[in-house]
KOLMARBA-672985 format. One record per residue (C-alpha): residue in three letters; x, y, z. Coordinates in steps of 0.02 Angstrom, whole numbers, plus 32768, in hexadecimal, padded with zeros to 4 digits. Each point is the difference from the previous one (the first is absolute). Layout:
N
ALAXYZ ...
# end
This chain:
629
UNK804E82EE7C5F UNK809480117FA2 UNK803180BF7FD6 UNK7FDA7FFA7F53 UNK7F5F80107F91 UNK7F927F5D8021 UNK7FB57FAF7F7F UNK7F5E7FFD7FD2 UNK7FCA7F64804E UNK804E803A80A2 UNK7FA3809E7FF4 UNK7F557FC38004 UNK80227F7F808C UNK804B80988055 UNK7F65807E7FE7 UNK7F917F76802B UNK80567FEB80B9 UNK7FFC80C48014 UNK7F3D7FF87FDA UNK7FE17F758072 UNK80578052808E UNK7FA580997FBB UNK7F5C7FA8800B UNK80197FF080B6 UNK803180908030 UNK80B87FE4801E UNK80A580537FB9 UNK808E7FA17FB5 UNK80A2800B7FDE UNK80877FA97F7B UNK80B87FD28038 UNK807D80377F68 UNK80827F9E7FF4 UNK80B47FE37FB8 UNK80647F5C8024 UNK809C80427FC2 UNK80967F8A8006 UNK7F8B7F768037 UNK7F6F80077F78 UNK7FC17F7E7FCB UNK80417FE97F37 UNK7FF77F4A7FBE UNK7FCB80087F6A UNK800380B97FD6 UNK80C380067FBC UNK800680998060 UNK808A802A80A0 UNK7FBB803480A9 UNK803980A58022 UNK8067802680AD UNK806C808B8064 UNK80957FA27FD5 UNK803A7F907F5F UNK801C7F698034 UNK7FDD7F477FE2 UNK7F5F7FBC804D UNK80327F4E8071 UNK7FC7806780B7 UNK80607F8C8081 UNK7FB57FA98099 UNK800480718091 UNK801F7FA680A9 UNK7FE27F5B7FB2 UNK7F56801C7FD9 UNK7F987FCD7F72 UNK7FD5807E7F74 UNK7F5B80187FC0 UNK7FDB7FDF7F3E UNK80AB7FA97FDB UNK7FB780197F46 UNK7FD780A18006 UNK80BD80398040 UNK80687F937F6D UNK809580477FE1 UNK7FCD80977F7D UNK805C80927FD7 UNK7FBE80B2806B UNK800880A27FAE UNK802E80868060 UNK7F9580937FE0 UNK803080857FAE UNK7FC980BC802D UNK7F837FF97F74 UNK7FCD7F5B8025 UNK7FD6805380A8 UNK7F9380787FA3 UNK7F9A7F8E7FAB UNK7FD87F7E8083 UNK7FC380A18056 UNK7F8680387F62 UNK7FD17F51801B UNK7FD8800E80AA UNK7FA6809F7FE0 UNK7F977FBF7F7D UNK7FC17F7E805E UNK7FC98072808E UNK7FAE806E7F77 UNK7FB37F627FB0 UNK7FCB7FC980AB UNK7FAA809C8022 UNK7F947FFF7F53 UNK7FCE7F57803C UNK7F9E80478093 UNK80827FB18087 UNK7FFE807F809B UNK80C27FF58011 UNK80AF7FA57FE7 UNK807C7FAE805E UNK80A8800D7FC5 UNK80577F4C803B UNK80A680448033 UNK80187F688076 UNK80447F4A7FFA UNK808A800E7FA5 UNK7FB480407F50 UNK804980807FA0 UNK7FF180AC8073 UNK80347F808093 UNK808E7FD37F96 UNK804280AA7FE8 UNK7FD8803380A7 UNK805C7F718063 UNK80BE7FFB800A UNK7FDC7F3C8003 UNK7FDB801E7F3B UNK804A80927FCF UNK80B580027FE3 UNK800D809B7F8B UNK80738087800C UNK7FA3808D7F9B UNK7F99806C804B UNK7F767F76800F UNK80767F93807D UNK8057801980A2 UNK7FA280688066 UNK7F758012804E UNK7FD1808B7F9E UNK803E7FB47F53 UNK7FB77F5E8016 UNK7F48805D8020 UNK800D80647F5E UNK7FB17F927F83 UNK7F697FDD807F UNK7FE280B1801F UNK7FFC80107F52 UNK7F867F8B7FD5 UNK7F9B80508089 UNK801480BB7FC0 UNK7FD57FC67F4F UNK7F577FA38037 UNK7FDC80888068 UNK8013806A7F6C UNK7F9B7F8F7F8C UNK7F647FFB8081 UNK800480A98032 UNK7FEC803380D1 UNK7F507FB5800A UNK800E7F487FE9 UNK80337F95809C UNK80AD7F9C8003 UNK80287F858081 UNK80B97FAD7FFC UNK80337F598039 UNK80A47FF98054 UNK805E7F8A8057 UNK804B803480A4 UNK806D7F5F800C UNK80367F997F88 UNK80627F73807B UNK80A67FFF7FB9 UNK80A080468022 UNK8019807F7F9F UNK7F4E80327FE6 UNK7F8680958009 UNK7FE6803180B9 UNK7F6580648050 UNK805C809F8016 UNK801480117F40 UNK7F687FD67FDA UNK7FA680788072 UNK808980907FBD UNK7FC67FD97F63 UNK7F517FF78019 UNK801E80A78057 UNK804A80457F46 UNK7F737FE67FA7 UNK7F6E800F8074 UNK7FD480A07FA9 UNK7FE47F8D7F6A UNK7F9B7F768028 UNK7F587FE48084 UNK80227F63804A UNK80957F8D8036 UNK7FEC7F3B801A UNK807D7FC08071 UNK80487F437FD8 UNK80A77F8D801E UNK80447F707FBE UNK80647FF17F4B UNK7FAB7F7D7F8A UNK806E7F827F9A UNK80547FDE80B4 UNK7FA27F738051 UNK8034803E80A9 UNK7FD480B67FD7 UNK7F677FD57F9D UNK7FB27FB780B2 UNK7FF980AB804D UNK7F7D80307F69 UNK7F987F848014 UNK80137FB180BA UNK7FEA7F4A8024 UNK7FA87FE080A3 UNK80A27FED804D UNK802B80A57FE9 UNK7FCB80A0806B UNK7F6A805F8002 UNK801680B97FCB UNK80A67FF27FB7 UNK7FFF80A47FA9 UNK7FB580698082 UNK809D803A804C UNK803C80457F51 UNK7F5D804D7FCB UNK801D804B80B6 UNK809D803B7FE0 UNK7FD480537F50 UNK7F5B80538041 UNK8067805A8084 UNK805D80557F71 UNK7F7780227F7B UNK7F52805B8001 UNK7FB27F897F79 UNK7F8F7F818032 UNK805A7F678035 UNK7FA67F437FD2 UNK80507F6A804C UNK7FF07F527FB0 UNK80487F4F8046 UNK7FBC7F798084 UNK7F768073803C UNK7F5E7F648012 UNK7FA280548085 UNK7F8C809C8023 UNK804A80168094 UNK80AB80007FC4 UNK7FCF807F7F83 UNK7FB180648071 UNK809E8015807C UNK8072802A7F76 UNK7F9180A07FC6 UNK7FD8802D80C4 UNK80B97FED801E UNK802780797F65 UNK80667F8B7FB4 UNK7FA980097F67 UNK7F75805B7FA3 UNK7FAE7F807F9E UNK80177F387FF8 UNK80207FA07F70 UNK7FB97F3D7FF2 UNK800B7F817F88 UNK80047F4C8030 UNK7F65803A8099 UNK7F9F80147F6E UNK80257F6B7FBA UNK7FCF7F968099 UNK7F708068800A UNK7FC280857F90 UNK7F87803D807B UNK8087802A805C UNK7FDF80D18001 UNK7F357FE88009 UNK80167F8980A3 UNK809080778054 UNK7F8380A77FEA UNK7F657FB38026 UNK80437FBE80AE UNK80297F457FD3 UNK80AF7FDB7FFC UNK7FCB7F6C8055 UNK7FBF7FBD7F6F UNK80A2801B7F96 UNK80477F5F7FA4 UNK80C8801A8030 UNK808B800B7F96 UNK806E7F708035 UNK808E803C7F92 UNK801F7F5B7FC4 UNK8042804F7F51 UNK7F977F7C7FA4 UNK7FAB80A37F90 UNK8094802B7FCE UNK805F7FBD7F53 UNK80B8804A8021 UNK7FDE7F7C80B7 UNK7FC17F677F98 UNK80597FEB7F59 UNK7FA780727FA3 UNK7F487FB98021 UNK7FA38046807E UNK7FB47F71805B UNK7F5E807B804C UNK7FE3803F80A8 UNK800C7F6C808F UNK7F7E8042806F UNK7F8C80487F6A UNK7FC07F6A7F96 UNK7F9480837F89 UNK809780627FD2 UNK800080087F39 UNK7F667F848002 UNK7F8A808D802C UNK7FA780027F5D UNK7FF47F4A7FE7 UNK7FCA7FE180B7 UNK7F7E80857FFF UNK7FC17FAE7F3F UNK7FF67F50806F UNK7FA78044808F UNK7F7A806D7F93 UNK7FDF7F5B7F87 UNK7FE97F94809E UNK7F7F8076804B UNK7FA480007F5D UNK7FFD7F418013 UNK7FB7800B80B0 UNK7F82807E7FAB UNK7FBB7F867F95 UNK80177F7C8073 UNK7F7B805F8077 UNK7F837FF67F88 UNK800D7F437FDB UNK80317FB880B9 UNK7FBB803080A2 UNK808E801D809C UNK7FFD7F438023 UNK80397FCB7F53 UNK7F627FCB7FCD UNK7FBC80207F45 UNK7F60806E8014 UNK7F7F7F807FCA UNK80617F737FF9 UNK803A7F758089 UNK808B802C807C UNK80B97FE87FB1 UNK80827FA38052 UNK806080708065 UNK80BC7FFC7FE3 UNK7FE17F8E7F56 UNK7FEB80267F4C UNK7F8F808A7FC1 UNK7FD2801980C3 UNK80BF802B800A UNK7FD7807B7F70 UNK7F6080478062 UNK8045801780A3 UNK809A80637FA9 UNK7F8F80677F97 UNK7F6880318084 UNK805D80628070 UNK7FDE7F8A808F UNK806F80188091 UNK80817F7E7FF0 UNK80727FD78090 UNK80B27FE37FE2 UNK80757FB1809E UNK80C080478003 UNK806C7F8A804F UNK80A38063803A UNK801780AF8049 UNK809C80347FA2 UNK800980717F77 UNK7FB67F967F7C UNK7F667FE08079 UNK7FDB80B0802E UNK801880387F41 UNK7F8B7F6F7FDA UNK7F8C802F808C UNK800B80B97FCA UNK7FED7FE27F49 UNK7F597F7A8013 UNK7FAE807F808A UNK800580A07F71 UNK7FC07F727F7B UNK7F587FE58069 UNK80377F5A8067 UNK7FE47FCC80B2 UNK80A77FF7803F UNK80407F918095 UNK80BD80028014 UNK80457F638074 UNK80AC80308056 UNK805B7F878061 UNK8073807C805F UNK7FBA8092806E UNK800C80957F88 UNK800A80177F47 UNK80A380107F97 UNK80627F597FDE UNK80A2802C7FD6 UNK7FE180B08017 UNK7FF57FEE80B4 UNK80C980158002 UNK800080A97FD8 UNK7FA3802080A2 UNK80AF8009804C UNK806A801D7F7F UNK803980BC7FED UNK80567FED7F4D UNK7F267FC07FD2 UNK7FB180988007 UNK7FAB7FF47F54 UNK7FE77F638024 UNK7FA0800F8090 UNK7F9780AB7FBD UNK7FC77F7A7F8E UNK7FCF7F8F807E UNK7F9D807E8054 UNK7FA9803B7F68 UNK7FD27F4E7FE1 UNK7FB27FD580A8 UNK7F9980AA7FFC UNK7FCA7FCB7F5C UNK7FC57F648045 UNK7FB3805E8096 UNK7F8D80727FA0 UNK7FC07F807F8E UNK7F717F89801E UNK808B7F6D801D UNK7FDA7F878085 UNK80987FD7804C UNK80297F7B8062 UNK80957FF98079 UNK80617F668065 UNK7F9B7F957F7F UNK805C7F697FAA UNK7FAB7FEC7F60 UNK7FD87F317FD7 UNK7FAA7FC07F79 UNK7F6C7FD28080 UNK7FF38099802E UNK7FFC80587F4F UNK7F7C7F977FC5 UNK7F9F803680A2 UNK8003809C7FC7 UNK7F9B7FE77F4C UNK807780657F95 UNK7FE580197F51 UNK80AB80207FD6 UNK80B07FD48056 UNK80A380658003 UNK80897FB88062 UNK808D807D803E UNK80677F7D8069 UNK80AA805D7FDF UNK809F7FC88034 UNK80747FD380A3 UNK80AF800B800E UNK80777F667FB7 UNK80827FB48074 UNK80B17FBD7FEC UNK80137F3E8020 UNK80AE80128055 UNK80447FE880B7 UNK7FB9807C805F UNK7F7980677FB1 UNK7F7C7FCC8082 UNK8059805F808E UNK7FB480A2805F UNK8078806D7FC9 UNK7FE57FDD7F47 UNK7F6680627FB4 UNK7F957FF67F67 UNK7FCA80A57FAE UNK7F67801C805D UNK803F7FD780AA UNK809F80627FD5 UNK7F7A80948001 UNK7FBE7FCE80AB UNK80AC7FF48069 UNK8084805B804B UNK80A57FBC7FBC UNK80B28028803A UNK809980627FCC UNK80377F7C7F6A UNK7F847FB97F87 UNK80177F927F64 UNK7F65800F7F8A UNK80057F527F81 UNK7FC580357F63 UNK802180B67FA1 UNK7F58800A7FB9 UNK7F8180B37FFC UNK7FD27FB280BE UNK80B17FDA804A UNK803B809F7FAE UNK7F7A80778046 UNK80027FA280B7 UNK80C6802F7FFB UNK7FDC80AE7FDA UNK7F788007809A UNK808C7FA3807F UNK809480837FA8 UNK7F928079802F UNK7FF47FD480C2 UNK80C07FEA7FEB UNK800B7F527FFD UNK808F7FB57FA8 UNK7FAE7F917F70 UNK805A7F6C7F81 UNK7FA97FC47F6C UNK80147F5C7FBE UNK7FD77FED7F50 UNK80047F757F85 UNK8006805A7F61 UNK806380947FCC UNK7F9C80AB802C UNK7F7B802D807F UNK7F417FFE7FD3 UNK800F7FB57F5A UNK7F497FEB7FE9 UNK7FE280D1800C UNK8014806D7F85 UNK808C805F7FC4 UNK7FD580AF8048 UNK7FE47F9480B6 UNK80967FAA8007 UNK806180A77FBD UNK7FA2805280A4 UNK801A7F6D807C UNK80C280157FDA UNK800080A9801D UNK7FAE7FEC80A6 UNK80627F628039 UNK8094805D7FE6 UNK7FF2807C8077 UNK80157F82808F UNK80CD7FEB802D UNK7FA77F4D805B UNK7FA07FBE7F79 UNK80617F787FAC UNK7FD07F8A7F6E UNK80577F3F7FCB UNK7FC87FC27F60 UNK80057F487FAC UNK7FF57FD180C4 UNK7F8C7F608027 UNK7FD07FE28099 UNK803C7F5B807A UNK7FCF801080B7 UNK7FBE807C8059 UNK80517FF980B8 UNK7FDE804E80AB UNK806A80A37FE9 UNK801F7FF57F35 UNK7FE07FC47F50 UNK806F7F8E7FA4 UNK800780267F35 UNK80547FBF7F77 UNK803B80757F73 UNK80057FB37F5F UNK807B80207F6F UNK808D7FD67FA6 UNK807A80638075 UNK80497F648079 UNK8009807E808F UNK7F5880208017 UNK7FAE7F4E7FCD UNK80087FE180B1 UNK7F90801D809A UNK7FDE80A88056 UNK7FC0803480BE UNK7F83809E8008 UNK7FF7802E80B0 UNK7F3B8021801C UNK7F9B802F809E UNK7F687FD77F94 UNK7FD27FBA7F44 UNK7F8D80237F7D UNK7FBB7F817F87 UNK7FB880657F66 UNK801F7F817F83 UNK7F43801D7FB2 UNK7F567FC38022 UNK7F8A7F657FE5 UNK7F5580107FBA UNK7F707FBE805D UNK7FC87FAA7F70 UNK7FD57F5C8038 UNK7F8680518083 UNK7FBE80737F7C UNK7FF67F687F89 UNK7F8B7FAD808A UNK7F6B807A7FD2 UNK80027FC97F4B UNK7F817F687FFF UNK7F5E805F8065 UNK7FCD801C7F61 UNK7FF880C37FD0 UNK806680747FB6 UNK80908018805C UNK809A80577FC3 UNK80C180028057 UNK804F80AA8007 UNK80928047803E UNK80A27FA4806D UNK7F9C7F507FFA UNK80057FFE7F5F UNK80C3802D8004 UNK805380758063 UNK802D80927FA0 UNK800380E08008 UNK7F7980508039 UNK7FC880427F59 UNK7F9E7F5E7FDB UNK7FC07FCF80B3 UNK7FAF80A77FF0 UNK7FBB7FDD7F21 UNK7FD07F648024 UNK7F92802780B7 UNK7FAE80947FA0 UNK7FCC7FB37F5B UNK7FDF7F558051 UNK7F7C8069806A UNK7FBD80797F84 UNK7FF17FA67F6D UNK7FF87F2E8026 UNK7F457FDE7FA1 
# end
């Protein structure tokens, strides 16, 4: 919260989270927070407040896209004065005092990410030349004193953790070594320090504070590392930690004292229960696709891609206890054939023996045609809703698309989800059937009551010369094969960009080919800010945009680059040793389409209907399975 006095509205929301947490047993603690040159004040007539006056229009760094272009309009900063110092520390102090009346068990003073004690703290920032700038010691003074003056205002009993940023990615910016000197300074003042990185309002920075999938696991471990070598607080650690077992190194290592999660609790917010109680198995996987995150999407959070009852909890769990209460009543009117006690036997499958069936509780079978994700959510979701399951999948093991991260080092949350998935599937009463084509004939053999269809997708090819030789590869063969020293990927989508990283990373040297102007421009902003980043680290990863495709020969690949420059509308060579076609996928949804006319309900989900992210392969499996009446 903001370090002021909330208002009364905020209050009561505010106690009522602090009881609930209460209620179970838990502690809690609130982040204060000041934005300082980059608060947020449309509307308000009022000037952010900053280490430096200055005018408000923060530049591109590296050619990088900012975040919240309306947000950071060119508006006038104050630079603080020494009383304005003072009172955005009463403020602070206030807050922790308020916070403390409310029943919360501590505070976290947000001294990270580039907001207002980050600001003065990083030379980055803070250009002053009082004796709040310059050095290391000068540019820490207004943080300690925010810190002394809560301190103060709490008195030595009441917990305070600190969020700090160990890197902030830019040249010029705070470094680890300052951070654990000042950490150091004031241990004797606060109970806790919460080691972060990144700088928000940078694209490129802002990906190290919440990591896309391409980034590394554990990126902050080093630093917390670093500081807990220096300090005798407790040390937490936050960023890319999905796992139990990656938890559990870090605090057997010493790296850390405590572990800080966020979007693991997202994906599953049993997370805790299953890693103490022995079942990590059981853990749905972060698979850091940034989807829960606003800054990532525009502003609108577009839910968790692997969690379909993230913020529908309440409405899901109001479905799921009216539609028992139907099959309540329903037991006392129809027996567990569908047929009205009394009465003749109802036509199964038709009109009000439709209704019966549905509202007995008889054990209805649903057939899932397709072993991808869609078909194992599906096949997961119907199981838990009280179906007999039987899940028909053409290839020898479950996964679809997912099988490529089998192989693919750069897919590790990719593949954790894959595994949870199939374990799912293993420990429920699914009937699964391998090396088994799914035809209409064959469905109908199998007396379903309900039909989904989880076809999915296969690669698209190019119709130029050349595309059908050996050494040209579609995405899921590209997985599969040993290529050599040169390789040309078609197409810079999420795929093409993430198979690049994986050959960079053997030290292949890798050309991408791209139509349009930037790489991966279906992902999100906080992805593509990330993929750069990565990419760029590679002195043989090269990129041509605008550049269409012509022939694909025995040793390169001919492309045309299109503009109005006359020197390039011409024709290029690429010298390859092998090519990749990711240039998108084809639904299967003629084949699904065929399993329309047997007559029940059948409903397409996932890449047949159109191939799209995983985020609704994984909605539309789930509720298709839970809740298709």
């Amino acid at each position: 919260m903001s370090p002021a006095v909330c208002s009364v509205t905020k209050k009561k929301i505010l106690e009522e989270q602090v009881s609930m947490a209460h209620q179970y047993g838990a502690k809690i603690s609130v982040e204060l927070f000041h934005g300082g040159m980059f608060a947020d004040c449309r509307g308000t007539g009022a000037e952010p407040w900053g280490p430096d006056e200055c005018e408000r229009s923060f530049q591109e760094v590296g050619g990088y896209e900012r975040i919240e272009p309306d947000v950071l309009d060119v508006t006038h900063v104050h630079g603080m004065t020494i009383d304005d110092m003072h009172q955005v520390c009463r403020e602070f102090a206030a807050s922790a005092v308020e916070a403390r009346r409310m029943g919360f068990d501590m505070v976290m003073l947000h001294f990270a990410h580039g907001w207002l004690p980050a600001q003065f703290m990083s030379p980055f920032f803070n250009h002053r030349i009082d004796e709040f700038g310059g050095s290391f010691e000068n540019r820490t003074r207004f943080p300690r004193m925010i810190v002394e003056t809560v301190r103060k205002a709490v008195g030595p009993g009441f917990p305070i953790d600190i969020r700090i940023g160990a890197n902030e990615y830019v040249e010029g910016g705070l470094k680890v070594k300052e951070v654990a000197d000042f950490i150091e300074s004031i241990q004797d003042q606060i109970d806790m320090v919460h080691v972060s990185s990144g700088l928000d309002k940078l694209v490129h920075a802002t990906s190290y504070i919440e990591a896309p999938s391409v980034m590394p696991h554990q990126i902050n471990v080093k630093y917390a590392e670093t500081v807990k070598k220096q300090v005798k607080i407790p040390v937490a650690v936050v960023g890319s930690i999905t796992t139990p077992e990656e938890a559990e190194k870090i605090l057997s290592e010493g790296k850390a004292d405590l572990i800080a999660l966020g979007r693991p609790f997202i994906a599953d917010p049993d997370w805790a229960w299953k890693a103490c109680t022995g079942h990590g198995e059981d853990i749905r996987t972060c698979i850091r696709c940034v989807s829960c995150y606003g800054v990532a999407t525009g502003g609108c959070s577009q839910g968790c891609a692997v969690n379909p009852r993230y913020e529908r909890e309440l409405r899901l769990r109001t479905e799921e206890i009216l539609m028992e209460e139907s099959r309540k009543i329903g037991r006392l009117l129809y027996d567990s054939n569908g047929q009205r006690k009394g009465e003749e036997i109802l036509t199964k499958g038709r009109g009000e023996g439709a209704a019966a069936e549905i509202v007995s509780g008889a054990r209805r079978r649903m057939v899932i045609i397709g072993g991808g994700p869609a078909g194992m959510t599906a096949a997961i979701g119907a199981a838990e809703q009280g179906y007999q399951v039987i899940l028909l999948e053409r290839e020898d093991r479950l996964g679809g698309l997912l099988k490529i991260s089998e192989t693919d080092p750069c897919k590790v949350d990719m593949r954790n989800y894959l595994t949870y998935l199939r374990t799912k599937v293993s420990k429920l009463p699914i009937e699964v059937r391998l090396n088994t084509a799914a035809t209409p004939e064959l469905t109908e053999s199998l007396h379903p009551d309900r039909i989904i269809v989880a076809l999915g997708s296969y690669p698209r090819s190019l119709p130029i010369p050349g595309a059908d030789q050996k050494h040209v590869h579609d995405i899921v063969q590209a997985h599969q094969v040993n290529m050599g020293d040169r390789v040309a990927i078609i197409g810079g989508g999420a795929s093409g960009c993430e198979l690049a990283l994986a050959l960079l990373g053997e030290g292949k040297e890798v050309t991408i080919l791209e139509m349009t102007d930037r790489l991966a421009g279906a992902g999100n902003l906080l992805y593509r800010a990330a993929l750069g980043e990565q990419l760029a680290k590679y002195p043989r990863f090269h990129v041509v945009y605008h550049a269409g495709v012509r022939e694909i020969t025995s040793g390169a690949v001919v492309y045309h680059l299109s503009g109005e420059d006359m020197d390039r509308d011409r024709d290029f060579r690429l010298a390859a040793d092998d090519v990749v076609l990711c240039v998108g996928l084809i639904p299967r949804s003629e084949e699904a389409m065929q399993f329309l006319p047997l007559g029940y309900d059948v409903r397409m989900v996932g890449d047949c209907v159109a191939p799209r992210r995983i985020n609704e392969a994984v909605q539309e499996g789930y509720f298709a399975g839970r809740y298709m009446m």
